[in-house]
PDB file of N, CA, C, O and CB in Angstrom:
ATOM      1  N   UNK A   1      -6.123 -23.473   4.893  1.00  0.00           N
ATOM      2  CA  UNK A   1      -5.446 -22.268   5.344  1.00  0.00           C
ATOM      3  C   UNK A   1      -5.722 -21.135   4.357  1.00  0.00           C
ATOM      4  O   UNK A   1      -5.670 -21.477   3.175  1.00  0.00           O
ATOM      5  CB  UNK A   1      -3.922 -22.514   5.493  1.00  0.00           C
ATOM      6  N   UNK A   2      -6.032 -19.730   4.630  1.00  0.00           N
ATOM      7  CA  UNK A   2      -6.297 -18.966   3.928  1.00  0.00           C
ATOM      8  C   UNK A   2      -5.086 -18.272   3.614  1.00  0.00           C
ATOM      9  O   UNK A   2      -4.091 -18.328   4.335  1.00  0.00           O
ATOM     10  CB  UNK A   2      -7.246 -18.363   4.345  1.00  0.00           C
ATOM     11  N   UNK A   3      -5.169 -17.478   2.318  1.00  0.00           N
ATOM     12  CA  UNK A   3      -4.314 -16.848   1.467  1.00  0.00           C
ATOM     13  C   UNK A   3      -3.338 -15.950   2.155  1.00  0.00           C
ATOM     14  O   UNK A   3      -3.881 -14.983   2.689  1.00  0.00           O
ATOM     15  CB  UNK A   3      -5.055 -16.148   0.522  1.00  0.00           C
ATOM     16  N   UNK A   4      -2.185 -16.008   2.268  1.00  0.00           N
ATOM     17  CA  UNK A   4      -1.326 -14.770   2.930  1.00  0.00           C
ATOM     18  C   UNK A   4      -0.652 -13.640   1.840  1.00  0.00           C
ATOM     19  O   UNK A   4      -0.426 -13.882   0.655  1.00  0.00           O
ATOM     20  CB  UNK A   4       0.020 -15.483   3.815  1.00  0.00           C
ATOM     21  N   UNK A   5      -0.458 -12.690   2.350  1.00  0.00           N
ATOM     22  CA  UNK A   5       0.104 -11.857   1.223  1.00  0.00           C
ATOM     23  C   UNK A   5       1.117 -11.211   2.169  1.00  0.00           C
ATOM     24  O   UNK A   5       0.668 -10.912   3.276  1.00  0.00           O
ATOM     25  CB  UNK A   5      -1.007 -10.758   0.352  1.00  0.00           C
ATOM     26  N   UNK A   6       2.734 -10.876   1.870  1.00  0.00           N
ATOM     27  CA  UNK A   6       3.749 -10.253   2.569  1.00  0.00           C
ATOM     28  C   UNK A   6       3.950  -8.958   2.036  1.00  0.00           C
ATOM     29  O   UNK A   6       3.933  -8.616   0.853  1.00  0.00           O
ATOM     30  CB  UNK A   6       4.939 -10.997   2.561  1.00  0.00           C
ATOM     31  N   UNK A   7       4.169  -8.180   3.201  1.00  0.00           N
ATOM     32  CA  UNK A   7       4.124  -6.691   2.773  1.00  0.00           C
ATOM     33  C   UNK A   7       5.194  -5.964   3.508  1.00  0.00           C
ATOM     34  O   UNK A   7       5.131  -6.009   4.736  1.00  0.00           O
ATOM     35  CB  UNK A   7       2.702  -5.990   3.080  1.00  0.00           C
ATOM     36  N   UNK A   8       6.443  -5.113   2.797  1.00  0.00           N
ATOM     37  CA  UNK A   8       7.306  -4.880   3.179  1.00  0.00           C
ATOM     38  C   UNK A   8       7.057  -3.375   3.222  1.00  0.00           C
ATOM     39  O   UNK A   8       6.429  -2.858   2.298  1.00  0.00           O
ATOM     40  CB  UNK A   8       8.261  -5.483   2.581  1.00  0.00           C
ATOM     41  N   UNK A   9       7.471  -2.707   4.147  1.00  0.00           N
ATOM     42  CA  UNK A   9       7.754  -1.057   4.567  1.00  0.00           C
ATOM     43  C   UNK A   9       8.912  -0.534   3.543  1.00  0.00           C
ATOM     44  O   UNK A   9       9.967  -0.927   4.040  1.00  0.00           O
ATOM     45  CB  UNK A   9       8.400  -0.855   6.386  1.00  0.00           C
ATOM     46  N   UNK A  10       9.113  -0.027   2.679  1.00  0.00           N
ATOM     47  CA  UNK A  10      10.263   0.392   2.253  1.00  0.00           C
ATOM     48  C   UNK A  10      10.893   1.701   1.762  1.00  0.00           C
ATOM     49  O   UNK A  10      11.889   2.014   1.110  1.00  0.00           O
ATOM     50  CB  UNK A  10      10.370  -0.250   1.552  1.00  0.00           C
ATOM     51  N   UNK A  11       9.654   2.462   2.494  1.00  0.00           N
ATOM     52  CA  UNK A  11      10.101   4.131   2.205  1.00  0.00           C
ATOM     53  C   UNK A  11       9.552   4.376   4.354  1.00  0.00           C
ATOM     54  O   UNK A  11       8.846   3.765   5.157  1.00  0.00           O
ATOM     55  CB  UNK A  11       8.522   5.414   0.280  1.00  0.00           C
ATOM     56  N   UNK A  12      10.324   5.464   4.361  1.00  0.00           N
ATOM     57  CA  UNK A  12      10.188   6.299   5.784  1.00  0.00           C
ATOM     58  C   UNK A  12       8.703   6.749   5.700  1.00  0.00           C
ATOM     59  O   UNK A  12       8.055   6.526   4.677  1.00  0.00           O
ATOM     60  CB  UNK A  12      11.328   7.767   5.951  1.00  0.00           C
ATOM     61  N   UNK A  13       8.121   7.430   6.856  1.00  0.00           N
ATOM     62  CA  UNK A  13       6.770   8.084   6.601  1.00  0.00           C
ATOM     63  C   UNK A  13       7.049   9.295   7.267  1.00  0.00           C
ATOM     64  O   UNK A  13       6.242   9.363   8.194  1.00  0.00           O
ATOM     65  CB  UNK A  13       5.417   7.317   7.155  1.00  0.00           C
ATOM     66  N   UNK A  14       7.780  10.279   7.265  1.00  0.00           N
ATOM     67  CA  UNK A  14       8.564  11.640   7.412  1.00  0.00           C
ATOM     68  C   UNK A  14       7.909  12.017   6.475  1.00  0.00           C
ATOM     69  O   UNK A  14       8.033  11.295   5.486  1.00  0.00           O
ATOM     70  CB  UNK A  14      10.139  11.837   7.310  1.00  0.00           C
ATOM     71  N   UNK A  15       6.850  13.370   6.293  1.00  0.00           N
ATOM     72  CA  UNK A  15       6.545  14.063   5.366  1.00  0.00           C
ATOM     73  C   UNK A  15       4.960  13.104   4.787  1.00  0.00           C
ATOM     74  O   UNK A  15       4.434  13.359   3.703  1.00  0.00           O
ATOM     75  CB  UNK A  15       7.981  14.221   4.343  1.00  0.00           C
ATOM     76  N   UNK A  16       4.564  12.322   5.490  1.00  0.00           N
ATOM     77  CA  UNK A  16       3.208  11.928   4.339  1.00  0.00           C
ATOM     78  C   UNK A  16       2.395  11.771   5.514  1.00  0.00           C
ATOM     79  O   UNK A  16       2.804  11.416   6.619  1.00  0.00           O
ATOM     80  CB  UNK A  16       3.252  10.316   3.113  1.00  0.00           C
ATOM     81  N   UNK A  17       0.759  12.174   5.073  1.00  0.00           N
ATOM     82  CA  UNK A  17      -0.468  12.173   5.790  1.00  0.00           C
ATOM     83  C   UNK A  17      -0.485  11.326   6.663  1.00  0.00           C
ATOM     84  O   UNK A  17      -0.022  10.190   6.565  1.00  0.00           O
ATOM     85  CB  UNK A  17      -1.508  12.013   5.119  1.00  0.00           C
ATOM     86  N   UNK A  18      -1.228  11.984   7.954  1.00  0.00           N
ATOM     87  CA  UNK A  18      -1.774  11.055   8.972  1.00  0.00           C
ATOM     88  C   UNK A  18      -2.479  10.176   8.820  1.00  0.00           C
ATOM     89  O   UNK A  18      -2.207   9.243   9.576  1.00  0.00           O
ATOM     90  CB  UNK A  18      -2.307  11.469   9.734  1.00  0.00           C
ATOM     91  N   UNK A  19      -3.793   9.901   7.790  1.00  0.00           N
ATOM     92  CA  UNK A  19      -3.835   9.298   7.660  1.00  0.00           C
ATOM     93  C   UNK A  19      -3.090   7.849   6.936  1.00  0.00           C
ATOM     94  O   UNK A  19      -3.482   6.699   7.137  1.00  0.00           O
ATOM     95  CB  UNK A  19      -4.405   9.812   7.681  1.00  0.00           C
ATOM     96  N   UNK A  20      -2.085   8.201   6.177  1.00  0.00           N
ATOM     97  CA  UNK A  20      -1.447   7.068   5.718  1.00  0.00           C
ATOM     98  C   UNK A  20      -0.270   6.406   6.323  1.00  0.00           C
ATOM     99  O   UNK A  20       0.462   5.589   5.766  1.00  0.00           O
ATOM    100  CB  UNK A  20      -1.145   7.322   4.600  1.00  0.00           C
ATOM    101  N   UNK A  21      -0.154   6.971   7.834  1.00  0.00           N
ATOM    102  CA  UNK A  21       0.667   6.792   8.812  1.00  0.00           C
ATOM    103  C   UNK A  21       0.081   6.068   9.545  1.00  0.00           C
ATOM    104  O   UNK A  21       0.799   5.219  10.074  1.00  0.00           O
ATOM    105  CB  UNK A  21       1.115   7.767   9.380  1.00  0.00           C
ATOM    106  N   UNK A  22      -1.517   6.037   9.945  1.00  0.00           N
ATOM    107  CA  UNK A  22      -2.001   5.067  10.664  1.00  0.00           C
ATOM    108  C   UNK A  22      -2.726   3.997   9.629  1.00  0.00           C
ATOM    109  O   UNK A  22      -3.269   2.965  10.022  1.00  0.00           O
ATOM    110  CB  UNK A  22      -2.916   5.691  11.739  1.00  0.00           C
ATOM    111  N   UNK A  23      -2.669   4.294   8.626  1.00  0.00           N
ATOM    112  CA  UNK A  23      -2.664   3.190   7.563  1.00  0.00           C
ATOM    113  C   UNK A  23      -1.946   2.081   7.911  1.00  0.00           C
ATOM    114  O   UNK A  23      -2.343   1.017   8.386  1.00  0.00           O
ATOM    115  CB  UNK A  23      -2.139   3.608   6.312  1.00  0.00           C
ATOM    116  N   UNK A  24      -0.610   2.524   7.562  1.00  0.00           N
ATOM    117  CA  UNK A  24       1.023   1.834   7.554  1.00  0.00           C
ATOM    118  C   UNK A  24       0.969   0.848   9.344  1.00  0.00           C
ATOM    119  O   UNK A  24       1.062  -0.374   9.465  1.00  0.00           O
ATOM    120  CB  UNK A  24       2.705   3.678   7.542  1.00  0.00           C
ATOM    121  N   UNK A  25       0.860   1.496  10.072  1.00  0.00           N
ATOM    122  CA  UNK A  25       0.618   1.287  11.244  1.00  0.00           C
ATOM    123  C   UNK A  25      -0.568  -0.272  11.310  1.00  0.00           C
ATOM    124  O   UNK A  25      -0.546  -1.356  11.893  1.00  0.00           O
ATOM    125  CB  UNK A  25       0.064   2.811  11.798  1.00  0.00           C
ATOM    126  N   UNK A  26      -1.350   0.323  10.501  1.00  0.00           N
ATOM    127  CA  UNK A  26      -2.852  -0.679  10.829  1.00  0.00           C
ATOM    128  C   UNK A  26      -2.433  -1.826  10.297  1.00  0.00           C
ATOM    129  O   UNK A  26      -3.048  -2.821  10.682  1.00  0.00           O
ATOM    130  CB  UNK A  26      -4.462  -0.242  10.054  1.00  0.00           C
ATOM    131  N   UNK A  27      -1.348  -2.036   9.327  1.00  0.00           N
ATOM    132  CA  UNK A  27      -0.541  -3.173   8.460  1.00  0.00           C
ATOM    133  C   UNK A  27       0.162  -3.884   9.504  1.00  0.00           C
ATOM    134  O   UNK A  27       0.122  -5.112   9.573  1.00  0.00           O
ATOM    135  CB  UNK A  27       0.587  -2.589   7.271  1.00  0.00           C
ATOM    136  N   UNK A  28       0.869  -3.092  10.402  1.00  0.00           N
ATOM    137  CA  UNK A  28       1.588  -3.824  11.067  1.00  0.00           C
ATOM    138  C   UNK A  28       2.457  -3.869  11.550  1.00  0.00           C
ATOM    139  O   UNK A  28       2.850  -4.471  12.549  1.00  0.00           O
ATOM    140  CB  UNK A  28       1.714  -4.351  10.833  1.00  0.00           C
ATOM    141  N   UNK A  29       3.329  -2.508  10.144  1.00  0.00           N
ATOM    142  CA  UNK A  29       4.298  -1.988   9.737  1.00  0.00           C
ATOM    143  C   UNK A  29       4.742  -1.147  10.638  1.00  0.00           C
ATOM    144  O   UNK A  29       4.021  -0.153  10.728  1.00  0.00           O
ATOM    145  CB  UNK A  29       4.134  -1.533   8.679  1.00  0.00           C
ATOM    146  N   UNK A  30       6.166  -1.157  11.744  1.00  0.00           N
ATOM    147  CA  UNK A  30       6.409  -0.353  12.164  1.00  0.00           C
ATOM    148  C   UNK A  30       7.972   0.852  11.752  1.00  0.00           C
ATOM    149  O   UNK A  30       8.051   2.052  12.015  1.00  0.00           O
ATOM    150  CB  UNK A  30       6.190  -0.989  13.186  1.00  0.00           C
ATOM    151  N   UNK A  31       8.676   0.256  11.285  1.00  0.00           N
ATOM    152  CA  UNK A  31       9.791   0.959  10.959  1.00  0.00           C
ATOM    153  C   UNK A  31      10.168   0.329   9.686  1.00  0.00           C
ATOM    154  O   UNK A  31       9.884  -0.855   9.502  1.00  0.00           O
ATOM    155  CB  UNK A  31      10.862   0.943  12.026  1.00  0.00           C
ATOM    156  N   UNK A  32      10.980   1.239   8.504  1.00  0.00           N
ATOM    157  CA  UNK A  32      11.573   0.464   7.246  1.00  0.00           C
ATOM    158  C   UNK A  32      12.337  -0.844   7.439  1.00  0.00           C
ATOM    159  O   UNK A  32      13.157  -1.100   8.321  1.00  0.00           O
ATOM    160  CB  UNK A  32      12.542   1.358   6.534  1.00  0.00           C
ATOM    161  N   UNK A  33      11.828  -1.765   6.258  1.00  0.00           N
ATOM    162  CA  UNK A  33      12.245  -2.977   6.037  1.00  0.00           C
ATOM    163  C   UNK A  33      11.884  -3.969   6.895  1.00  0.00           C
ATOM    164  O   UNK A  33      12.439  -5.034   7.170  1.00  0.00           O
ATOM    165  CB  UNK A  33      13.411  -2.966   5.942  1.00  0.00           C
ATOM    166  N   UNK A  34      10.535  -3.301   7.409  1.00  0.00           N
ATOM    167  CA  UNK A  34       9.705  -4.066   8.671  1.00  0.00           C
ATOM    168  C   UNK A  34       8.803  -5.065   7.608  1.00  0.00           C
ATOM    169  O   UNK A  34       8.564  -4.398   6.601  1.00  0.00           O
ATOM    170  CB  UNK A  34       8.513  -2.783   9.880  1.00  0.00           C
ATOM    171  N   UNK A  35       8.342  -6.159   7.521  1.00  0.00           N
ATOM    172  CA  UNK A  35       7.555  -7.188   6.854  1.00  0.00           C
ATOM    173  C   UNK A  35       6.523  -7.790   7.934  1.00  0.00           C
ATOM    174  O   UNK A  35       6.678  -7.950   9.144  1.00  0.00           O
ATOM    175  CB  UNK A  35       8.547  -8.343   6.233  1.00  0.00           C
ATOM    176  N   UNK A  36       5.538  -8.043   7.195  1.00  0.00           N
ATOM    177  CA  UNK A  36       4.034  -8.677   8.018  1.00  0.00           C
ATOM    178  C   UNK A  36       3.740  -9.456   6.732  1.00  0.00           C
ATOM    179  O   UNK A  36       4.056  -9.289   5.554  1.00  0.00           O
ATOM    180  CB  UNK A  36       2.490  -7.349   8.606  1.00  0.00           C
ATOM    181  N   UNK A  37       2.916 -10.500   7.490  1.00  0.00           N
ATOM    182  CA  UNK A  37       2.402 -11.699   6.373  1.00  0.00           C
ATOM    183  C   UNK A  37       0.881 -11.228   7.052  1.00  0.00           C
ATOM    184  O   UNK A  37       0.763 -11.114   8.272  1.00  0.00           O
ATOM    185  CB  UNK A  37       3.099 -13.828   6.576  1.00  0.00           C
ATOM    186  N   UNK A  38      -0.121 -11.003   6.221  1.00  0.00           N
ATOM    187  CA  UNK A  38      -1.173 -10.663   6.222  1.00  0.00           C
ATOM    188  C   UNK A  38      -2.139 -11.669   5.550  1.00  0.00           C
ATOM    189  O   UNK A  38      -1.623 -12.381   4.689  1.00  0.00           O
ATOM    190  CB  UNK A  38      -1.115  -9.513   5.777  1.00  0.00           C
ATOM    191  N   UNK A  39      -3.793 -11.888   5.868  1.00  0.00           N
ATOM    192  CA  UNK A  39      -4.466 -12.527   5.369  1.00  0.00           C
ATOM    193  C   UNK A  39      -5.030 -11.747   4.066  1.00  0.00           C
ATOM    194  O   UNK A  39      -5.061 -10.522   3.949  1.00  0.00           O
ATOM    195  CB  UNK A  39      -5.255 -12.964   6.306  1.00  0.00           C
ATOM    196  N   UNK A  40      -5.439 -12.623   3.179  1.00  0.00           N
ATOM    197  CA  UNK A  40      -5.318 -11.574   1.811  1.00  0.00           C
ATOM    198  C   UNK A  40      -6.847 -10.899   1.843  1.00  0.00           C
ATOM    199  O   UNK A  40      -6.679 -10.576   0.667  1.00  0.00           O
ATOM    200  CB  UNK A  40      -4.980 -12.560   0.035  1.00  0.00           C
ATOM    201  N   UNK A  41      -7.501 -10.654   1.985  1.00  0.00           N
ATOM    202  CA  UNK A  41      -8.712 -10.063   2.052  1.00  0.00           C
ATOM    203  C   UNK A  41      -9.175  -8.520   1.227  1.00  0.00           C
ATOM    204  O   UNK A  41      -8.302  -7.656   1.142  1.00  0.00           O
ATOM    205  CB  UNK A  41      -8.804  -9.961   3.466  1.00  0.00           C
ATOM    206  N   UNK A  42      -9.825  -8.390   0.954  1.00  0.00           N
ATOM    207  CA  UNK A  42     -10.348  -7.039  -0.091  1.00  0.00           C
ATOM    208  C   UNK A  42      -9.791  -5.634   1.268  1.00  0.00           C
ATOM    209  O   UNK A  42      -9.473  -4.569   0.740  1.00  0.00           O
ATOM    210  CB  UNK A  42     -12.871  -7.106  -0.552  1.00  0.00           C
ATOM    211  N   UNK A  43      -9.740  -5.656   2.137  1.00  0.00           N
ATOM    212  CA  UNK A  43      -9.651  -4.800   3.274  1.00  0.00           C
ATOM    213  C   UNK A  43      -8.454  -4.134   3.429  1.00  0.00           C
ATOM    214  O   UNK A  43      -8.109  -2.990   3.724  1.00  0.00           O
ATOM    215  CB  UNK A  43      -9.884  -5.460   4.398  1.00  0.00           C
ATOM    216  N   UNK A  44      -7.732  -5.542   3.048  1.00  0.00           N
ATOM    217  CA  UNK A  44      -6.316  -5.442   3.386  1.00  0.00           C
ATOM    218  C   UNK A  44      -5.862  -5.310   2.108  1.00  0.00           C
ATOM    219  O   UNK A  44      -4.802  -4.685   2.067  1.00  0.00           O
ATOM    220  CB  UNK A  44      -5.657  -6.600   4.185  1.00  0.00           C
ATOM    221  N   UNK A  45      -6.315  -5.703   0.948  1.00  0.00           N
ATOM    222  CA  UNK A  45      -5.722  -5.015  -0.637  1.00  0.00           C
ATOM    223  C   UNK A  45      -6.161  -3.543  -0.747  1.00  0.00           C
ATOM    224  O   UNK A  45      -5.410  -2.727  -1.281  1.00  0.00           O
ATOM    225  CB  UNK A  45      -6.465  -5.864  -2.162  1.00  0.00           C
ATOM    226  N   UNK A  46      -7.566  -3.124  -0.168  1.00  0.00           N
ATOM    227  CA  UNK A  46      -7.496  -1.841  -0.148  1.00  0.00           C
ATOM    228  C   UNK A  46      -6.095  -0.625   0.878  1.00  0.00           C
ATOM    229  O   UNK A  46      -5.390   0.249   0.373  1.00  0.00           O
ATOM    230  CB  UNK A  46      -8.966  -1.745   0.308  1.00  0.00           C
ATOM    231  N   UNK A  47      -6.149  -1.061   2.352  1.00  0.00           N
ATOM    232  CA  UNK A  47      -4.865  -0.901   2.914  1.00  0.00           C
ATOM    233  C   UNK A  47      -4.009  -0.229   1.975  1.00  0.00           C
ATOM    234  O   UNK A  47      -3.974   0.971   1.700  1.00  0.00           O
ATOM    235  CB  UNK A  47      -4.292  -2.157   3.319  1.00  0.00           C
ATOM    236  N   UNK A  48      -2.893  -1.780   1.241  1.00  0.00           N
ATOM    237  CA  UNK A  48      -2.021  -1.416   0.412  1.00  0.00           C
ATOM    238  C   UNK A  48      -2.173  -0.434  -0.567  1.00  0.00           C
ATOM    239  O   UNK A  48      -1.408   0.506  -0.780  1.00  0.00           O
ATOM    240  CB  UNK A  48      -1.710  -2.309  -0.060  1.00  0.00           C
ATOM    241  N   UNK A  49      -3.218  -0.714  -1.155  1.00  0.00           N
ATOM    242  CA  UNK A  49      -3.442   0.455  -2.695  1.00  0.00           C
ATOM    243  C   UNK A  49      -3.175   1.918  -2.117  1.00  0.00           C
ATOM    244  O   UNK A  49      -2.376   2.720  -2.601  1.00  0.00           O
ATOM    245  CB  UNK A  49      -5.419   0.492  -3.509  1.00  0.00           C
ATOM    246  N   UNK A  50      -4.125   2.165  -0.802  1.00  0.00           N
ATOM    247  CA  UNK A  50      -3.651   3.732  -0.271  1.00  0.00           C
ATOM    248  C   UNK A  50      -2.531   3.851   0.036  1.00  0.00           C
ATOM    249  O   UNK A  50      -2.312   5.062   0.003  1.00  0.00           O
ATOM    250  CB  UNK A  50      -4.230   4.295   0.855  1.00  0.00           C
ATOM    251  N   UNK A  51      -1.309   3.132   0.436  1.00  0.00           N
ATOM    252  CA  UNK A  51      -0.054   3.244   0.876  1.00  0.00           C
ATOM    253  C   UNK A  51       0.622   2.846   0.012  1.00  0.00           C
ATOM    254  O   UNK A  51       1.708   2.437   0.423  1.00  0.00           O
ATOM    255  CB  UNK A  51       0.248   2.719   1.929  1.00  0.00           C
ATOM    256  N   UNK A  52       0.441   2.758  -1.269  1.00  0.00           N
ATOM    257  CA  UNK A  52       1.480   1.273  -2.183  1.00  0.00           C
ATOM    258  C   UNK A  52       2.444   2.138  -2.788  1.00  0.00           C
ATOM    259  O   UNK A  52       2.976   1.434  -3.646  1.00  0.00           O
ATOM    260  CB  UNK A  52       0.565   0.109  -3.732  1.00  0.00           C
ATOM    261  N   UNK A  53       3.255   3.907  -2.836  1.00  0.00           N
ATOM    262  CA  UNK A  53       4.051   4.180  -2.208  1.00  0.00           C
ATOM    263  C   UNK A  53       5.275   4.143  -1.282  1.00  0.00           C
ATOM    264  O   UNK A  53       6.465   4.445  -1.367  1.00  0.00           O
ATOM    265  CB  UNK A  53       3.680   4.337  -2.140  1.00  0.00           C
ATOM    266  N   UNK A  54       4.350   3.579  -0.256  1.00  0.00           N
ATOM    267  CA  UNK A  54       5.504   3.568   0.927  1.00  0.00           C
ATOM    268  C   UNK A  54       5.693   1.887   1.009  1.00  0.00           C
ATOM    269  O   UNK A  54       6.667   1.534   1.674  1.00  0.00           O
ATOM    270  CB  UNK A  54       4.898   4.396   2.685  1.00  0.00           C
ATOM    271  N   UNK A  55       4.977   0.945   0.486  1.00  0.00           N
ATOM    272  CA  UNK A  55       5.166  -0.689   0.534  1.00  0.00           C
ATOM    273  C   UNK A  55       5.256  -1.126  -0.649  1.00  0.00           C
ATOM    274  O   UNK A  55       5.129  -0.420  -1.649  1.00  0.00           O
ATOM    275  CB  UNK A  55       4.085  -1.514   1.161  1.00  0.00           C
ATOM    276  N   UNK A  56       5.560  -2.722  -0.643  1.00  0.00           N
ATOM    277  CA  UNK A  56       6.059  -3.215  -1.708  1.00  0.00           C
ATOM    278  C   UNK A  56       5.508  -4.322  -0.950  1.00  0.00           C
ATOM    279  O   UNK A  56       5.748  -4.576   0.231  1.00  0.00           O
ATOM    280  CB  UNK A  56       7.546  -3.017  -2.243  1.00  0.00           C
ATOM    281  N   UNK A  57       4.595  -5.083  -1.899  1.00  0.00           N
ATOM    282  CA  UNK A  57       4.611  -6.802  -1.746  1.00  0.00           C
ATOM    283  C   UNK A  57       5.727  -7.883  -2.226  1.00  0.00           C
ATOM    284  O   UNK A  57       6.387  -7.799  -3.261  1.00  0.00           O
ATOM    285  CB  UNK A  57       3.439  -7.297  -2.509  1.00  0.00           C
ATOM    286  N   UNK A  58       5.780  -8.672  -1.482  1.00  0.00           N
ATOM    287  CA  UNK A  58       7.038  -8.999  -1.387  1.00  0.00           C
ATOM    288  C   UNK A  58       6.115 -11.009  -2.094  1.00  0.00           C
ATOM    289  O   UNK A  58       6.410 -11.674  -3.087  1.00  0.00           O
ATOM    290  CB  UNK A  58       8.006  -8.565   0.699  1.00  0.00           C
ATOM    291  N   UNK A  59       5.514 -11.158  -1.473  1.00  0.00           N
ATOM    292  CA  UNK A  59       4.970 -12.462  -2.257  1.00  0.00           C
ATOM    293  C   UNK A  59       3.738 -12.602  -2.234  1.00  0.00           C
ATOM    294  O   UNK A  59       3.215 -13.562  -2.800  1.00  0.00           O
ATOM    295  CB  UNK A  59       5.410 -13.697  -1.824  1.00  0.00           C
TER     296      UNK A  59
END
């Protein structure tokens, strides 16, 4: 089984770029305190780094 990584929403996206709205979106993430278990991949660590702001890894 490959690597999962959990990623929690924990700021609003009121006030920040379109693009980092369909970022947030492309995660999975739809409203605060929303969580996705994601496969860990360079794609998806990049993802976070542009949004890591508005998320928090959770494990």
């Amino acid at each position: 089984m490959a690597n999962t990584i959990k990623v929690k929403l924990v700021k609003g996206l009121i006030g920040t770029k379109q693009s980092h709205r369909d970022t947030v979106r492309g995660l999975g993430l739809r409203r605060v305190n929303s969580e996705r278990e994601l496969v860990d991949t360079p794609a998806v660590r990049g993802m976070i780094n542009k949004v890591a702001y508005l998320v928090k890894v959770v494990s």
